[in-house]
C-alpha positions in Angstrom: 60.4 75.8 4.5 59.9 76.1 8.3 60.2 72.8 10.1 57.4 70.1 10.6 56.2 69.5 13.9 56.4 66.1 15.1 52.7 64.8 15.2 52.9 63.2 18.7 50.7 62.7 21.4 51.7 64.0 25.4 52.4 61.8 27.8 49.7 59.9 29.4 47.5 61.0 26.9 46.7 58.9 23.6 44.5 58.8 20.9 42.2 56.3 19.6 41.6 54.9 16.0 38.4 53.4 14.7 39.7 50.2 15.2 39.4 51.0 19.3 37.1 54.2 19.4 34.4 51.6 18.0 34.3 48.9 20.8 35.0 51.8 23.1 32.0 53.1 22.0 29.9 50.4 22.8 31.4 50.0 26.3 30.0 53.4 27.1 26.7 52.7 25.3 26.5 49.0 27.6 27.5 51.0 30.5 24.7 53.5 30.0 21.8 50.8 28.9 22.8 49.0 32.7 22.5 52.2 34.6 19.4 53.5 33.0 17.9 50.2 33.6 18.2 50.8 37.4 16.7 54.0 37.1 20.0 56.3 37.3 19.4 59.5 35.2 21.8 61.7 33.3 23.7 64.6 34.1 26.6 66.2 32.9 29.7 68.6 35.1 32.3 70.8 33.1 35.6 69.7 32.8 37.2 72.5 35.2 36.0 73.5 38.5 36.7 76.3 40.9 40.0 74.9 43.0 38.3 75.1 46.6 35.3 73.1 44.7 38.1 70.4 44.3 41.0 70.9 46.5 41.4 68.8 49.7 37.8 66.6 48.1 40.0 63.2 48.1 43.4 64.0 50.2 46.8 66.0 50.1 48.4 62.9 47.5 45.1 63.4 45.0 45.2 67.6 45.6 48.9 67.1 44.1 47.4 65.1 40.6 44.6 67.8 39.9 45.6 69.8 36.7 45.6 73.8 37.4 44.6 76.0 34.5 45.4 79.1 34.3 43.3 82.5 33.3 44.0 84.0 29.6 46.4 86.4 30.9 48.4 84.2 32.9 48.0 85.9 36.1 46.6 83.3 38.4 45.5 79.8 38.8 41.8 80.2 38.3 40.4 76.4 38.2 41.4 73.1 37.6 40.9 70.3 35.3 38.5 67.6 37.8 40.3 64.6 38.6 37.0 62.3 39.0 33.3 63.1 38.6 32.2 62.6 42.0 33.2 65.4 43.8 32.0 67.6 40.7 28.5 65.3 41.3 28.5 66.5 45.0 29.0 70.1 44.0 26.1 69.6 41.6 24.1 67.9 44.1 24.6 70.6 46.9 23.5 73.1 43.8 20.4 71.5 42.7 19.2 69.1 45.6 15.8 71.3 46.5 14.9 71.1 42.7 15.8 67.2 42.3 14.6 65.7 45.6 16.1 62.4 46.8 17.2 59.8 47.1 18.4 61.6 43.5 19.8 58.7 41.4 22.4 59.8 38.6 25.4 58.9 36.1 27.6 60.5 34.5 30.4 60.1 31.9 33.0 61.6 30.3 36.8 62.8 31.1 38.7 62.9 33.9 42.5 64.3 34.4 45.3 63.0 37.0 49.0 63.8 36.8 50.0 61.0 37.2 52.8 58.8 36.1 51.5 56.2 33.3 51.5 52.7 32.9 49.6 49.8 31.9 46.6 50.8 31.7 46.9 54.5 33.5 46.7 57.5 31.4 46.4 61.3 32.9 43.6 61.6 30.8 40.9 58.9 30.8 36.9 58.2 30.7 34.7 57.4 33.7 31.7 56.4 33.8 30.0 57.0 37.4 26.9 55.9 38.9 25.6 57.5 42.4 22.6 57.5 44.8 22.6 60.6 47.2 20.1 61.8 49.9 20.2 58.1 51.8 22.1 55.8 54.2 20.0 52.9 53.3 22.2 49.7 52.8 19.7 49.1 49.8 21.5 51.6 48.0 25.2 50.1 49.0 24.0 46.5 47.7 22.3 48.5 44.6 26.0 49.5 43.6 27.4 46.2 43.6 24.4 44.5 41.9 24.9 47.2 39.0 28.7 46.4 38.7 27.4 42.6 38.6 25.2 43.0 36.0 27.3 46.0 33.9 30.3 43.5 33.9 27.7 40.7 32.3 26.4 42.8 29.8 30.3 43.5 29.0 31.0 39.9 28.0 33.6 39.8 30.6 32.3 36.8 33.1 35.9 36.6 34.7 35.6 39.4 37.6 36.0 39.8 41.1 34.1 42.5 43.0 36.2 42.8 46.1 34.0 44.7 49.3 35.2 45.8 52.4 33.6 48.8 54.7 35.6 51.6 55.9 33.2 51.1 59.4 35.3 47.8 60.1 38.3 49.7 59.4 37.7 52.8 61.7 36.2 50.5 64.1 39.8 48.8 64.5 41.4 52.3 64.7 38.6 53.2 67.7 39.8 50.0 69.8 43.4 51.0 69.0 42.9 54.4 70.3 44.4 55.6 66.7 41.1 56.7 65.6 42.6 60.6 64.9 45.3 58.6 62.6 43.0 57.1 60.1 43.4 59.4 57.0 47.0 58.4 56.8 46.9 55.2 58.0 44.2 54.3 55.6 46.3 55.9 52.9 49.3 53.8 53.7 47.2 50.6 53.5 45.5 51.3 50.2 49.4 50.4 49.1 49.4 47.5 50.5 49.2 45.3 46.9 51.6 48.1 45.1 54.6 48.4 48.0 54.1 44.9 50.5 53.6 44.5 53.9 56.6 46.2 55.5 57.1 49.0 53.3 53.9 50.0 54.3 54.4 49.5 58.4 57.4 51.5 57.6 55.2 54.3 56.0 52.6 53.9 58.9 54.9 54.4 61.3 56.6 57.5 59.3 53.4 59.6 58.2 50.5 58.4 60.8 52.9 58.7 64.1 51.5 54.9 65.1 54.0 52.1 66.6 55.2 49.8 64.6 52.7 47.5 66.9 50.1 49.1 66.3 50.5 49.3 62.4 51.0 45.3 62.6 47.6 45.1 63.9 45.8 47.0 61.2 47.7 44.9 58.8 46.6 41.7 60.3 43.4 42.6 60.1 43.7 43.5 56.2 45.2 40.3 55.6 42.5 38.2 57.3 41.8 35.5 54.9 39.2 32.6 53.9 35.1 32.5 52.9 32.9 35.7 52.7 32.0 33.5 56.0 35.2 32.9 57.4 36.1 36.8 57.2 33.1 37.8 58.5 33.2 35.6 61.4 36.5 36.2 62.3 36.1 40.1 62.6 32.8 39.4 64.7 34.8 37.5 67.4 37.4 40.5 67.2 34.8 43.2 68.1 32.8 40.7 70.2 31.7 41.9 73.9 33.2 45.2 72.3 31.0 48.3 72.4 31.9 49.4 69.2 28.7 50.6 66.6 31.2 51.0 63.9 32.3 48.0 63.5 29.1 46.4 64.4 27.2 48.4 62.0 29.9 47.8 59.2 29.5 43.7 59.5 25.9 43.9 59.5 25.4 45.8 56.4 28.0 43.3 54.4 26.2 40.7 55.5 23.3 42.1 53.9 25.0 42.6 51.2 26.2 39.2 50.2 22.1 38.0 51.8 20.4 40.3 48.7 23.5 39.5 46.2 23.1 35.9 46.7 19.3 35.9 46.8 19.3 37.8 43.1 21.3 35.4 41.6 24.8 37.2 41.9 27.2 33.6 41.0 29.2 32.5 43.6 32.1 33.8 44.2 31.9 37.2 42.2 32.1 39.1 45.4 34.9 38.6 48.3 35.1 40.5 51.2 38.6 41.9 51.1 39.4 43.5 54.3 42.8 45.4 52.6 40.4 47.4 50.0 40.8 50.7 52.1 40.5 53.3 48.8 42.7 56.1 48.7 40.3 58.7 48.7 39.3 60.6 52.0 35.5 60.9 51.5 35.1 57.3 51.7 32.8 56.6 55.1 31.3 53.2 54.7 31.2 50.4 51.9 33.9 50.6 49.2 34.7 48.0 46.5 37.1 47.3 43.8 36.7 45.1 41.1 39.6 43.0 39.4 39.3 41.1 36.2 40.2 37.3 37.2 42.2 37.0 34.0 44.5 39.7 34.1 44.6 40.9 37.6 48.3 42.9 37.3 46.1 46.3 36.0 44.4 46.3 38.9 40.8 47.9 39.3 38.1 48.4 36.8 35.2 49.5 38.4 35.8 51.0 42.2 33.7 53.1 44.6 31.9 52.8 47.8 29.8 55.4 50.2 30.5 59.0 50.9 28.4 60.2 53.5 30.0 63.5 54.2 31.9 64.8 50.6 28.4 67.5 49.9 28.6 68.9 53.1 31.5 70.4 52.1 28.9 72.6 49.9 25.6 72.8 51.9 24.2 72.8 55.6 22.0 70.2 53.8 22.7 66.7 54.8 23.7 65.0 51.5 24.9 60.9 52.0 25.9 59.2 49.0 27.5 55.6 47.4 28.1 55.0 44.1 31.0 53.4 41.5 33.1 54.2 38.4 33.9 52.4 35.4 37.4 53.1 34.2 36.4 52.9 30.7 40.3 53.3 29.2 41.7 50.9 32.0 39.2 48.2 30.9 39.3 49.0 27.6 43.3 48.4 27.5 42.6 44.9 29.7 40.2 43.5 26.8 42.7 44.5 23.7 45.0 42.5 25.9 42.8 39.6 26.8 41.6 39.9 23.1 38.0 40.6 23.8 35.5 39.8 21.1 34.3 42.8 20.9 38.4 44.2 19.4 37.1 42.7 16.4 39.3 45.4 14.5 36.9 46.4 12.5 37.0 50.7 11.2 33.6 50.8 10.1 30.5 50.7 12.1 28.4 49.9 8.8 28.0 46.0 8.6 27.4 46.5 4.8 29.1 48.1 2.0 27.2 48.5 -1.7 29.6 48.9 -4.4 29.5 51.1 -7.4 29.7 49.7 -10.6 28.2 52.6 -12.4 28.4 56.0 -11.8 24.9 56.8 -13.4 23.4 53.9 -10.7 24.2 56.1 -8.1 20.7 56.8 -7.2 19.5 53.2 -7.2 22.8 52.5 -4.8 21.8 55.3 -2.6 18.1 54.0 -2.5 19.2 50.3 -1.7 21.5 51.8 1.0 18.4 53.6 2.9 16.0 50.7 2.2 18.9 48.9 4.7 19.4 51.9 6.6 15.4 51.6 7.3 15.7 48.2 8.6 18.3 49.1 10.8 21.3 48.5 9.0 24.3 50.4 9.0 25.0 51.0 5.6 28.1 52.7 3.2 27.8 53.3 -0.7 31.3 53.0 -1.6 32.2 56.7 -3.5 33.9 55.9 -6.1 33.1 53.3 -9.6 36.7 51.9 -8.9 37.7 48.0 -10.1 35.5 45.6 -8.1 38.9 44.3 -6.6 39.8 47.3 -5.1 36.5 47.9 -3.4 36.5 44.5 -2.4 39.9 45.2 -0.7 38.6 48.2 1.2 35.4 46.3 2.4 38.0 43.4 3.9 40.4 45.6 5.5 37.5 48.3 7.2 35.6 45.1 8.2 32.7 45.1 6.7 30.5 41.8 6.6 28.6 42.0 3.8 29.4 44.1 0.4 26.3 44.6 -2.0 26.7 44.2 -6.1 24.4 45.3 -8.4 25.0 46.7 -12.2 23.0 46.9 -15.0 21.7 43.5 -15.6 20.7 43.2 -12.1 18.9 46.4 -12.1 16.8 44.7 -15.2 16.0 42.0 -13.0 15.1 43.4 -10.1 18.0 41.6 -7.9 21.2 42.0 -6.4 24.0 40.0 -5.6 25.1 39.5 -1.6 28.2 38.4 -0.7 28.8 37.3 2.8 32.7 38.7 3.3 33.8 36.7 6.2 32.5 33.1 4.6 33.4 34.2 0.8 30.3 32.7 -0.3 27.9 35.2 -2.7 24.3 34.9 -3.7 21.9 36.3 -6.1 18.5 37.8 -4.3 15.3 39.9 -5.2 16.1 43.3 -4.0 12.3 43.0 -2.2 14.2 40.6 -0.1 17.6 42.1 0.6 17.2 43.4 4.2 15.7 40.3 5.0 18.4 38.3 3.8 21.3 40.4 4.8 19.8 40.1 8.2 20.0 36.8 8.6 23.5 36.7 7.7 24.1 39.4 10.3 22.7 37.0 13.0 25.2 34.4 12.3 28.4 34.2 13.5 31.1 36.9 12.5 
């Protein structure tokens, strides 16, 4: 007999068992229910793209994590696997803008492939779930994006978060007074490392790949680290730039002050957005706001939701002047966050059904099927257990799949016209007209689990 292959997963890559794949699930439903309520519309990109579509899109470091495929003959690299869906969304964009019109408002979900090194909560294949707003500069769209993350984050159950803002004007306004202006792509590369490597390791790196002074490098970093109150920062960077010509900058602190002016007035709590002046985003096609967001509970696996404004990526594909701002959900990152902050919604449930009918009789099976879509009708996810096993066993499968309610009904009950519920969590059974079972099982369903 040959040998068994070992049923393993790659590297990076992993799978996911009812048990996660259900909550998971629901993330991407919540995530969709928010961006459809701001009047973002679906599309959808394929998986590969042509490498000059994606090549040189978000810098030499990200060109070096994109996934080349080859053709069926093994002749030639003929696409690769896209590493995020935004410069597959600008491609699409450049495409179809004459037949959408704009502002076009759209999001997007599914995979996305880096090659990466994993770790908690990094994979080389994981879900994103975008958002974007292209054909507009307007600062309305910039504070749109954060207001979304505000509200998809509340609709998570996940209170605890910190949606960090900074704008890449303030940054390249700092390199213009330098005179470093020509150095920001590395230099802005370098800084995005500042949380991973520390404060001289990344001087050292500025100095290495950008070609600045070590002086220089010190006063890009003392600028990142600028501390204190949305106010504080704000006002500290306006007395830097002040008496300065410089419309970058300028332009940058007036649309974050905006920002926080709308956020607060909506009811955005206090607090939930900082202005981080270190947030520099790795990617190149970042040319205004850009944001991260941490969860305040278990900061170490960094962002969850990051983004900002792109005002050049589509140009890249049409004469057409295409601006655009937008975020990403890293569905797999959070989802890894709340199994370790135990999130309600890890329940550890299998089963989607809430309620499970049991078979007592195989020559009931009708009435059992019936029952199940009377619940079905009401909205209730319902299984017929398949087999007339010992009610013990079922019972046993009901409590380790999850289910909150199991159904019992044989012959004498069918006489009557009733069924017995049991309520699985509190171990506590009943005896109802089967007129009244949906009713009753949803009450039980709107108590606590």
């Amino acid at each position: 007999m040959s040998k068994l292959i070992e049923p393993r997963t790659v590297s990076g890559f992993r799978d996911y068992a009812p048990n996660v794949m259900i909550p998971r699930e629901r993330i991407l439903q919540t995530a969709r229910n928010v961006y459809r309520s701001f009047g973002f519309t679906p599309i959808d990109t394929p998986a590969a793209e042509s490498l000059d579509v994606l090549l040189g899109k978000g810098g030499d470091e990200s060109d070096k994590l994109v996934y080349r495929v080859r053709g069926a003959k093994q002749e030639r690299e003929e696409m690769g696997l896209r590493f995020d869906l935004t410069v597959p969304f600008a491609r699409f964009a450049a495409k179809n803008i004459n037949d959408l019109g704009t502002p076009f408002k759209r999001y997007a979900m599914g995979p996305v492939w880096r090659g990466e090194r994993p770790g908690q909560g990094r994979y080389r294949e994981f879900w994103q779930c975008d958002f974007d707003t292209i054909g507009t500069t307007a600062n309305a769209s910039d504070t749109e994006v954060v207001l979304v993350v505000n509200e998809l984050f509340a609709a998570l159950e996940i209170p605890r978060v910190e949606i960090r803002v900074n704008s890449r004007l303030i940054l390249n306004g700092l390199l213009e007074s330098l005179g470093i202006a020509d150095k920001a792509v590395p230099l802005l590369r370098s800084l995005d490392k500042l949380q991973k490597i520390g404060r001289e390791k990344v001087i050292e790196e500025m100095v290495r790949e950008a070609g600045v002074s070590a002086s220089q490098a010190s006063q890009v970093l003392a600028l990142a680290e600028t501390s204190g109150t949305n106010e504080d920062v704000l006002r500290t960077v306006s007395e830097l730039f002040a008496g300065v010509d410089n419309k970058s900058a300028t332009d940058g602190i007036r649309r974050l002050m905006e920002l926080l002016a709308v956020a607060a007035k909506t009811g955005v709590p206090e607090g939930r957005i900082k202005i981080d002046l270190s947030i520099a985003r790795g990617l190149d096609y970042y040319t205004g706001l850009i944001f991260e967001t941490f969860l305040l509970d278990l900061p170490a696996i960094g962002s969850v939701c990051s983004g900002g404004r792109y005002d050049n990526l589509a140009s890249l594909y049409t004469k057409q002047v295409l601006p655009g701002v937008g975020g990403s959900l890293g569905v797999d990152r959070l989802l890894a966050a709340m199994e370790e902050l135990k999130h309600p919604w890890l329940t550890g449930a299998t089963t989607p059904a809430a309620v499970l009918i049991l078979q007592l009789d195989a020559d009931l099976l009708g009435e059992y099927q019936q029952i199940a879509k009377t619940l079905r009708d009401a909205g209730i996810a319902t299984e017929v257990y398949p087999d007339t096993k010992k009610l013990g066993q079922q019972f046993q499968y009901a409590e380790k799949r999850g289910y909150r309610i199991g159904v019992i009904a044989g012959g004498s009950e069918m006489a009557t016209g009733t069924v017995k519920v049991k309520d699985l969590t509190a171990k506590q059974e009943t005896t109802v007209p089967r007129a009244e079972l949906a009713a009753v099982v949803q009450k039980l369903l709107a108590g606590p689990s």
